[in-house]
HTML snippet that shows the backbone in 3Dmol.js (N, CA, C, O; Angstrom):
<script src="https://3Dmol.org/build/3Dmol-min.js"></script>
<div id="view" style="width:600px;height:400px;position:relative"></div>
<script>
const pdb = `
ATOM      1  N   UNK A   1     107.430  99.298  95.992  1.00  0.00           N
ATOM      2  CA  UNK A   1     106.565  98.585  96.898  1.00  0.00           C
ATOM      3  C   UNK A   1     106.182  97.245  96.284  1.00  0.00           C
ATOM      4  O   UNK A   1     107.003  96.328  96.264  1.00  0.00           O
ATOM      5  N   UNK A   2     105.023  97.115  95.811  1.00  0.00           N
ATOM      6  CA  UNK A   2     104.419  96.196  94.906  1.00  0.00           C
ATOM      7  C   UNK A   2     105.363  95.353  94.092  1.00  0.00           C
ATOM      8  O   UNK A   2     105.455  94.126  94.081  1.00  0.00           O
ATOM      9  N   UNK A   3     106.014  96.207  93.446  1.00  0.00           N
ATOM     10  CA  UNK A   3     107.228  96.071  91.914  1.00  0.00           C
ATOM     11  C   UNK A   3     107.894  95.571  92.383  1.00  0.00           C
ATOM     12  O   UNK A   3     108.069  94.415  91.999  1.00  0.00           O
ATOM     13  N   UNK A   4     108.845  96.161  93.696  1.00  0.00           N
ATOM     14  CA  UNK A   4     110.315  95.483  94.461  1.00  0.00           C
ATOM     15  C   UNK A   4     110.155  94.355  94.420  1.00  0.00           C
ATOM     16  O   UNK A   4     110.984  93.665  93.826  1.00  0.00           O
ATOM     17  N   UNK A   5     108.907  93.706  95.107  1.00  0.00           N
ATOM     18  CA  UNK A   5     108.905  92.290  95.750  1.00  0.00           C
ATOM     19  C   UNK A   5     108.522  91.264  94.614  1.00  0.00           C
ATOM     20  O   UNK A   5     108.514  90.053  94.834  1.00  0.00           O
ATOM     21  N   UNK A   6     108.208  91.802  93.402  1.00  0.00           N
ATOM     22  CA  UNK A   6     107.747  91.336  91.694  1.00  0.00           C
ATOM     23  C   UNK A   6     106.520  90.455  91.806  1.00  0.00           C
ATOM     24  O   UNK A   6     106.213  89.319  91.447  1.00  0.00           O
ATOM     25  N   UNK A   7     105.923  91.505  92.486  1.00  0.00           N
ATOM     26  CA  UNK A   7     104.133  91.141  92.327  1.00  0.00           C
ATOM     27  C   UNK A   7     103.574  91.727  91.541  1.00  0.00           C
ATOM     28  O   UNK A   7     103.594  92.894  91.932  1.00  0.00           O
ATOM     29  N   UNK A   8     102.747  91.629  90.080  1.00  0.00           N
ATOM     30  CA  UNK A   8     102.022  92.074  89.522  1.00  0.00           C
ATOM     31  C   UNK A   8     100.500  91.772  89.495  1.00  0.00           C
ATOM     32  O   UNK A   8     100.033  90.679  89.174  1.00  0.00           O
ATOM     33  N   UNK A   9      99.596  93.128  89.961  1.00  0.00           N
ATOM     34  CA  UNK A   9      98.510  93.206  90.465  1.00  0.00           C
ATOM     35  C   UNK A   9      97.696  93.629  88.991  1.00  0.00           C
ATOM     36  O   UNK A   9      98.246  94.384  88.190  1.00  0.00           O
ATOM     37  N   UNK A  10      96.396  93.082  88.748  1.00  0.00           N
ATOM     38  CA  UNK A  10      95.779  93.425  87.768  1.00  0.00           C
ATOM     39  C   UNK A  10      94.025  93.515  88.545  1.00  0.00           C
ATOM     40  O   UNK A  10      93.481  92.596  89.156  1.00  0.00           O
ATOM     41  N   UNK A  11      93.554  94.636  88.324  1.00  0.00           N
ATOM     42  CA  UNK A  11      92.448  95.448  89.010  1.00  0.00           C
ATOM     43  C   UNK A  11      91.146  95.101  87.982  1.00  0.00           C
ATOM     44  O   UNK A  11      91.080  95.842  87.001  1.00  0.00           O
ATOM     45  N   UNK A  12      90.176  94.125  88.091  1.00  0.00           N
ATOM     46  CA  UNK A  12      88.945  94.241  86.986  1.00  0.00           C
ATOM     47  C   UNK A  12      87.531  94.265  87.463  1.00  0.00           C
ATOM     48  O   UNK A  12      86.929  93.622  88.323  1.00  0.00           O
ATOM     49  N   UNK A  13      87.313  94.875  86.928  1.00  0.00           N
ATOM     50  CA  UNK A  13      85.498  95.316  87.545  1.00  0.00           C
ATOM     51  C   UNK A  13      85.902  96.376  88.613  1.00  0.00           C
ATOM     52  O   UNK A  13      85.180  96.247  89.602  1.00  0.00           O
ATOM     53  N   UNK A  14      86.537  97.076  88.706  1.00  0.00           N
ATOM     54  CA  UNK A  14      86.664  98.125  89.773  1.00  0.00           C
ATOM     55  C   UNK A  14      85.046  98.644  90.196  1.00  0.00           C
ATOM     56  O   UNK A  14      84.399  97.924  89.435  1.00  0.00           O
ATOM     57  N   UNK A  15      84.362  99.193  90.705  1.00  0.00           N
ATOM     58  CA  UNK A  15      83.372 100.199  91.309  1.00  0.00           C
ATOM     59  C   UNK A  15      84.585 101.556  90.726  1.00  0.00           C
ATOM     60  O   UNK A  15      85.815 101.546  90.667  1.00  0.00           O
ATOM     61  N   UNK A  16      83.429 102.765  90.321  1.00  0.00           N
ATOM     62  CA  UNK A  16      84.424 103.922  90.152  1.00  0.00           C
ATOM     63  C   UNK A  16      84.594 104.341  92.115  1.00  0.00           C
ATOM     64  O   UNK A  16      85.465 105.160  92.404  1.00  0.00           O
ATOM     65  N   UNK A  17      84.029 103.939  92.881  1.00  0.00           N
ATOM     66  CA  UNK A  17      84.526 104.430  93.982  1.00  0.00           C
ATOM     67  C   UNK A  17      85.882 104.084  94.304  1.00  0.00           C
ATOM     68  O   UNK A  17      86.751 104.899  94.614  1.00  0.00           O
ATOM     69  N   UNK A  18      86.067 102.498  94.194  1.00  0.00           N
ATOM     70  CA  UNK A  18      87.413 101.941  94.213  1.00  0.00           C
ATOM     71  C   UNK A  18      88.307 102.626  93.085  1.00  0.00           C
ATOM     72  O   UNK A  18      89.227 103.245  93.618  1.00  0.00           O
ATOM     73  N   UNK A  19      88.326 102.701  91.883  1.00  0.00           N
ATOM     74  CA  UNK A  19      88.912 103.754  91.247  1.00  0.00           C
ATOM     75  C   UNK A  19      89.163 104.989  91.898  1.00  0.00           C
ATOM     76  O   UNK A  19      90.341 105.068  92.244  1.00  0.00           O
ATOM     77  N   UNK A  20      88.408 106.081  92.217  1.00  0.00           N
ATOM     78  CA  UNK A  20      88.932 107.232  92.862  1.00  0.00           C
ATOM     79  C   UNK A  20      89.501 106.967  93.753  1.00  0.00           C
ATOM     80  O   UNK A  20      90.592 107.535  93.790  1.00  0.00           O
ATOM     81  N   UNK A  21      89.224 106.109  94.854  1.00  0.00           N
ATOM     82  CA  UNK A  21      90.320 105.879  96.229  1.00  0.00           C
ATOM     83  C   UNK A  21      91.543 105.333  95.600  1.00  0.00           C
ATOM     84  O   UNK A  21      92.393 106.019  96.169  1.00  0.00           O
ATOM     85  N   UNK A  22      92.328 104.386  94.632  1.00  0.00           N
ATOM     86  CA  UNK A  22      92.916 104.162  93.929  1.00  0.00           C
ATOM     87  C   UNK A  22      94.220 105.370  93.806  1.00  0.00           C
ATOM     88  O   UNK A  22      95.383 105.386  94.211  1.00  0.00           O
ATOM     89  N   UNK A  23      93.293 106.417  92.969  1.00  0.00           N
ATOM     90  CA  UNK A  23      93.987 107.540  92.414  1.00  0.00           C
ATOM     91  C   UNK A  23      94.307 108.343  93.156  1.00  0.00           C
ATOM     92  O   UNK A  23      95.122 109.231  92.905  1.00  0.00           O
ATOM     93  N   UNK A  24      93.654 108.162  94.336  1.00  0.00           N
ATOM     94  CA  UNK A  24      94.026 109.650  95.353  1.00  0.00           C
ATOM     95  C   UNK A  24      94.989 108.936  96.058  1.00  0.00           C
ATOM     96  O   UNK A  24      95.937 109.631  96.421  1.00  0.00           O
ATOM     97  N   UNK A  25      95.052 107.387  96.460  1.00  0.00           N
ATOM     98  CA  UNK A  25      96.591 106.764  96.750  1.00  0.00           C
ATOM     99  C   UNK A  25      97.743 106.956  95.806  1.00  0.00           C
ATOM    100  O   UNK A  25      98.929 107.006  96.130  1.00  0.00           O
ATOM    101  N   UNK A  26      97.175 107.072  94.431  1.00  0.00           N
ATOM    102  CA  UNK A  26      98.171 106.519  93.605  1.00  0.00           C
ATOM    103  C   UNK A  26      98.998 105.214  93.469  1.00  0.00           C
ATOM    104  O   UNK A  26     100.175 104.953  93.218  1.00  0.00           O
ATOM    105  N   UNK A  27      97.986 104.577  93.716  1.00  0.00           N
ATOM    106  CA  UNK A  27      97.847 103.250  93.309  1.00  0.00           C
ATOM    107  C   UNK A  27      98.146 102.830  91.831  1.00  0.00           C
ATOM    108  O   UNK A  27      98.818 101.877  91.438  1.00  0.00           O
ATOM    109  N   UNK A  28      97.437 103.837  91.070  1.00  0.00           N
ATOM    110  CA  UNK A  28      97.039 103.697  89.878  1.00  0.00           C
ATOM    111  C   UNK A  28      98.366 103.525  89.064  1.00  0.00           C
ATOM    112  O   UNK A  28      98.643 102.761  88.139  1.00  0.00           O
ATOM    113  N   UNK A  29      99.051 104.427  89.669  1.00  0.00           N
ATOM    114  CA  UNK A  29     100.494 104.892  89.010  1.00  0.00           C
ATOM    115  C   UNK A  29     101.320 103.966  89.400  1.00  0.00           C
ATOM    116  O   UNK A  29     102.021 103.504  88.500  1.00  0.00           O
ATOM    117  N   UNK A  30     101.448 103.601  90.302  1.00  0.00           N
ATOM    118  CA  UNK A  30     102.329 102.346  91.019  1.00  0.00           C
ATOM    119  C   UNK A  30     102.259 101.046  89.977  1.00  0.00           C
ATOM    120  O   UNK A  30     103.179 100.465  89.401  1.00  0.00           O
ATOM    121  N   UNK A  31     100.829 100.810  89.951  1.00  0.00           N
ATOM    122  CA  UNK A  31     100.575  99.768  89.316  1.00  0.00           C
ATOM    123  C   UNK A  31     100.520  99.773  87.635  1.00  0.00           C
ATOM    124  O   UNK A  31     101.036  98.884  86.957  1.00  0.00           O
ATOM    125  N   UNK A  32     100.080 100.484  87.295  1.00  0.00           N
ATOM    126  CA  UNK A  32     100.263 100.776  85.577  1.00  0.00           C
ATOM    127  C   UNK A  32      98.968 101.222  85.519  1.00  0.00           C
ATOM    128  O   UNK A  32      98.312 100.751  86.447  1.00  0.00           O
ATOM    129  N   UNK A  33      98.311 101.977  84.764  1.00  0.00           N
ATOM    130  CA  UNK A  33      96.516 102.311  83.844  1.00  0.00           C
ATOM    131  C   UNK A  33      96.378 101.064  83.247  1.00  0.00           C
ATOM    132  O   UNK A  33      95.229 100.678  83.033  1.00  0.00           O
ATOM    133  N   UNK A  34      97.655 100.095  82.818  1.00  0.00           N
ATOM    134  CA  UNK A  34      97.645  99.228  82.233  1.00  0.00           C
ATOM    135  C   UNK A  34      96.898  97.683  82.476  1.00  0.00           C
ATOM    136  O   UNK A  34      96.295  96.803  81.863  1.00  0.00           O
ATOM    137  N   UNK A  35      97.354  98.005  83.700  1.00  0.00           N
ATOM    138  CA  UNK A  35      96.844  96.594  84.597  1.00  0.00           C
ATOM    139  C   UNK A  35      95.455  96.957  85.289  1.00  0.00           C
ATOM    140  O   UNK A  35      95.071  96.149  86.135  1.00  0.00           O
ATOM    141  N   UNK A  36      94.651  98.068  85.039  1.00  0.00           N
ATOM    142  CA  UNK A  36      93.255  98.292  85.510  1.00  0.00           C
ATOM    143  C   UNK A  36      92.036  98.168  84.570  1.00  0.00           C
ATOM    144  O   UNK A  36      91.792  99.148  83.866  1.00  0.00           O
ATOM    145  N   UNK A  37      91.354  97.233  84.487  1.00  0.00           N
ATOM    146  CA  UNK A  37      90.328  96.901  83.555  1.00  0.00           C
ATOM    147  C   UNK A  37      88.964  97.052  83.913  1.00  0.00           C
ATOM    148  O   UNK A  37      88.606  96.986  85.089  1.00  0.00           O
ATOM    149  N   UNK A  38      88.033  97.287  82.796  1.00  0.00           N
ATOM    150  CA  UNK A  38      86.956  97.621  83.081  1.00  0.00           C
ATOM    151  C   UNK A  38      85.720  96.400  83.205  1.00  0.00           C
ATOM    152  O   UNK A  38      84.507  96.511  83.386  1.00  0.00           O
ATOM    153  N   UNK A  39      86.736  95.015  82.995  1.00  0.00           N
ATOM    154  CA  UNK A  39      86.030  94.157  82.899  1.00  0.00           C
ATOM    155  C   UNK A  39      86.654  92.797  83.053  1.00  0.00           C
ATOM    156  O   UNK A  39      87.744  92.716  82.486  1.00  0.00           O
ATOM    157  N   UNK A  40      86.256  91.714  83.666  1.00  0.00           N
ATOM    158  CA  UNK A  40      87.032  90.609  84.082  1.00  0.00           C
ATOM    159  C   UNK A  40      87.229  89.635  82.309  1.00  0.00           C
ATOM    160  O   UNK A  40      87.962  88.647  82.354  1.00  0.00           O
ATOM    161  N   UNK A  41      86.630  89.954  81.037  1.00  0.00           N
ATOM    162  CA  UNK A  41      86.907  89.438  80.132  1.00  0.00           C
ATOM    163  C   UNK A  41      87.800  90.071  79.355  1.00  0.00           C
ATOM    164  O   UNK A  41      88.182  89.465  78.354  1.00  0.00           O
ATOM    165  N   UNK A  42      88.501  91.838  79.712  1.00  0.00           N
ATOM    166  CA  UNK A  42      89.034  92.471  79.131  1.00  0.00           C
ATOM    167  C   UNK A  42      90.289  91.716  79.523  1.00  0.00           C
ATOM    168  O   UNK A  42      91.149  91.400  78.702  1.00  0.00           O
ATOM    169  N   UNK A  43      90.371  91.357  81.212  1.00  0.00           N
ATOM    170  CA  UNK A  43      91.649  91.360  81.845  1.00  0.00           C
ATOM    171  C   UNK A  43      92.272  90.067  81.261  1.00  0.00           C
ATOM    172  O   UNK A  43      93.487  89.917  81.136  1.00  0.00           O
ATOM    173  N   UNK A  44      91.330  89.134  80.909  1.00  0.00           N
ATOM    174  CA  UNK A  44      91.348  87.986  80.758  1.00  0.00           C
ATOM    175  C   UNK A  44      92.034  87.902  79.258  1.00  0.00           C
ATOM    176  O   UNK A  44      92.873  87.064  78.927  1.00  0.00           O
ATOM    177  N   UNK A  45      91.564  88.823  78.523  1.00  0.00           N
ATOM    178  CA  UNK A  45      92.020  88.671  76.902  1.00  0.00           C
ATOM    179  C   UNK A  45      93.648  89.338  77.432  1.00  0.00           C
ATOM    180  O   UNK A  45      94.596  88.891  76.788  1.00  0.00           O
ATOM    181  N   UNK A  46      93.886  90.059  78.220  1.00  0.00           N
ATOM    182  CA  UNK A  46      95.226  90.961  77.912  1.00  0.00           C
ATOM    183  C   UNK A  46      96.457  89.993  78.592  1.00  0.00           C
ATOM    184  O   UNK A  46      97.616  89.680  78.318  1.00  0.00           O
ATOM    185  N   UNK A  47      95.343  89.696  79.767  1.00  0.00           N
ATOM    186  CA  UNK A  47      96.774  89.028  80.527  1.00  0.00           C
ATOM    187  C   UNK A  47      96.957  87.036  80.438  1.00  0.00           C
ATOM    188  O   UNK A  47      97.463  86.233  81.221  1.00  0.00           O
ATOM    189  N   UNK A  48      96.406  86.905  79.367  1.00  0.00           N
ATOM    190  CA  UNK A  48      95.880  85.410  79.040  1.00  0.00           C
ATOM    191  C   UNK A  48      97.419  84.888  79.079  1.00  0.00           C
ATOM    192  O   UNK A  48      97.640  83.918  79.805  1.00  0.00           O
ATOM    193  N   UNK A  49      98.442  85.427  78.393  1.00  0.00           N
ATOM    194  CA  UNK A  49     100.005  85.026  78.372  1.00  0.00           C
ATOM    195  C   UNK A  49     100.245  84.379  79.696  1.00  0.00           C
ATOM    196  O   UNK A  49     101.003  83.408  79.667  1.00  0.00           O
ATOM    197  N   UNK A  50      99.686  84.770  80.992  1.00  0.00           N
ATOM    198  CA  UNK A  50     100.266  84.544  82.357  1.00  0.00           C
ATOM    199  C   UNK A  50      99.668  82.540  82.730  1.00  0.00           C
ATOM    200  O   UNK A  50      99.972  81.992  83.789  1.00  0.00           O
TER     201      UNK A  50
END
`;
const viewer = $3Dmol.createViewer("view");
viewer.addModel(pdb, "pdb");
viewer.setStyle({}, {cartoon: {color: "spectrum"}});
viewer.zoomTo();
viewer.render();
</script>
């Protein structure tokens, strides 16, 4: 879906509500655990390369 079209999505400050709706899509998995942060300075240190 996401991947095919080579969009990479990175998720920060989620609400855990948005998290659980996430996981029960499986979103989570689609997208990586990788690319979901708990904070817009976490996302910022990881994905700074872009």
């Amino acid at each position: 879906m996401i991947i095919s079209q080579g969009i990479e999505l990175a998720m920060a400050n989620p609400r855990w509500q948005v998290i659980a709706k996430m996981k029960a899509a499986k979103l989570i998995e689609e997208i990586g655990a990788d690319w979901v942060f708990l904070s817009v300075a976490d996302a910022s240190i990881d994905v700074d390369y872009l």
